[in-house]
C-alpha positions as CSV (number, residue, x, y, z in Angstrom):
1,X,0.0,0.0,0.0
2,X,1.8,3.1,-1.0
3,X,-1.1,5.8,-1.7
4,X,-4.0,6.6,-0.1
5,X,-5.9,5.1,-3.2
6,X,-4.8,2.0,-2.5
7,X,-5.4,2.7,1.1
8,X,-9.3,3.5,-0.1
9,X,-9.1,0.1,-2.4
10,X,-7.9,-1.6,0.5
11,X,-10.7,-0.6,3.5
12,X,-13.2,-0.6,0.8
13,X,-12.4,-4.4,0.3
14,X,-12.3,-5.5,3.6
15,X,-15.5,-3.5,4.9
16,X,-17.7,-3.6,1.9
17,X,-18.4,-0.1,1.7
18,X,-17.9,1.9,-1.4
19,X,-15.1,3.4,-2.2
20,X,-16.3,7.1,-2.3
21,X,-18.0,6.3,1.3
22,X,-14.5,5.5,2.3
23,X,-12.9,8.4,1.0
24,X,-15.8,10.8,2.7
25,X,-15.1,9.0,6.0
26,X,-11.0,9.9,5.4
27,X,-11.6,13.6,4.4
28,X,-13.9,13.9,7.4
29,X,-11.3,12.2,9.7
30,X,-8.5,14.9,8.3
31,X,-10.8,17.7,8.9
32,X,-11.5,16.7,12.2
33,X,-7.9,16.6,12.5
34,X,-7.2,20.0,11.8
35,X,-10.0,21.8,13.4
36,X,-8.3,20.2,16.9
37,X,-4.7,21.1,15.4
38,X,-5.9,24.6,15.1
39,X,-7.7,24.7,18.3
40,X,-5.5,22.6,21.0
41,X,-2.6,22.6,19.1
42,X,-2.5,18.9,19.1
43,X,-4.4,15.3,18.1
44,X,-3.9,12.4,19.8
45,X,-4.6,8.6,18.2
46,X,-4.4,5.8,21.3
47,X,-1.7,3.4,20.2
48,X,-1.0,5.3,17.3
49,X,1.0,8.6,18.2
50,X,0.0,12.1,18.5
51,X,0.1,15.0,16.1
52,X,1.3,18.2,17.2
53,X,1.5,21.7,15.7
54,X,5.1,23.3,16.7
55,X,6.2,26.7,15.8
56,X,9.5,26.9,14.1
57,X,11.6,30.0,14.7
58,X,12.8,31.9,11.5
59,X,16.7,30.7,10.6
60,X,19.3,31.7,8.0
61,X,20.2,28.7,5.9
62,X,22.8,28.3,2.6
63,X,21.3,27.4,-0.6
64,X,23.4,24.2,-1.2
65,X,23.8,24.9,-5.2
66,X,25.3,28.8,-4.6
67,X,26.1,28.9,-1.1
68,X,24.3,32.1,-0.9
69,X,22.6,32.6,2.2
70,X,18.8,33.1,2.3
71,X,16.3,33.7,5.4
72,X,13.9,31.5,5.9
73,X,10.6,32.7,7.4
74,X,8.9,31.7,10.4
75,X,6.4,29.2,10.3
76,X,4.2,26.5,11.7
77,X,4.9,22.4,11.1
78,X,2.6,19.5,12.0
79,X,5.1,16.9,13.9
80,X,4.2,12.9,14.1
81,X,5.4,11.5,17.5
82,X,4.7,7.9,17.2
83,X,3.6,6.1,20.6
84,X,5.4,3.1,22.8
85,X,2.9,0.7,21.0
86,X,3.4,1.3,17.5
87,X,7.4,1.9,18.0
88,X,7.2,-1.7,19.7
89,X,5.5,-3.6,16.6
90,X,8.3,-2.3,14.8
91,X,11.1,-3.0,16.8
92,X,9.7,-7.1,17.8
């Protein structure tokens, strides 16, 4: 599974429900997401991980073709953190 149309094939499949069904349930899910991103500043998924909105500071950085240096703006990022359960299923 390496797109989220195979991820919509795949649940579609093994539930029976239509494809576009799936995909209303998904963009639903992701705009749940945000709307508690944008509120709390985080999401949380039990024995998943939790999604967090950090604020990065503006920086000076090299552009690694010219070495001239350019600012880069600050800005907001959405960070995974994965939890204890799901780093475990991995590492067994």
């Amino acid at each position: 599974m390496n797109n989220k149309k195979d991820l919509f094939e795949d649940i579609s499949k093994n539930t029976g429900l239509a494809k576009k069904d799936v995909q209303e349930i998904f963009d639903l899910i992701f705009i749940n997401v945000e709307k508690s991103l944008k509120s709390s500043a985080e999401f949380a998924v039990p024995q998943f991980g939790k999604f967090k909105l950090v604020s990065r500071a503006a920086r000076e950085a090299r552009n690694p073709r010219t070495g001239e240096k350019i600012k880069i703006p600050a800005q907001k990022a959405v960070v995974f953190k994965p939890s204890k359960v799901l780093k475990e299923k991995f590492n067994n």
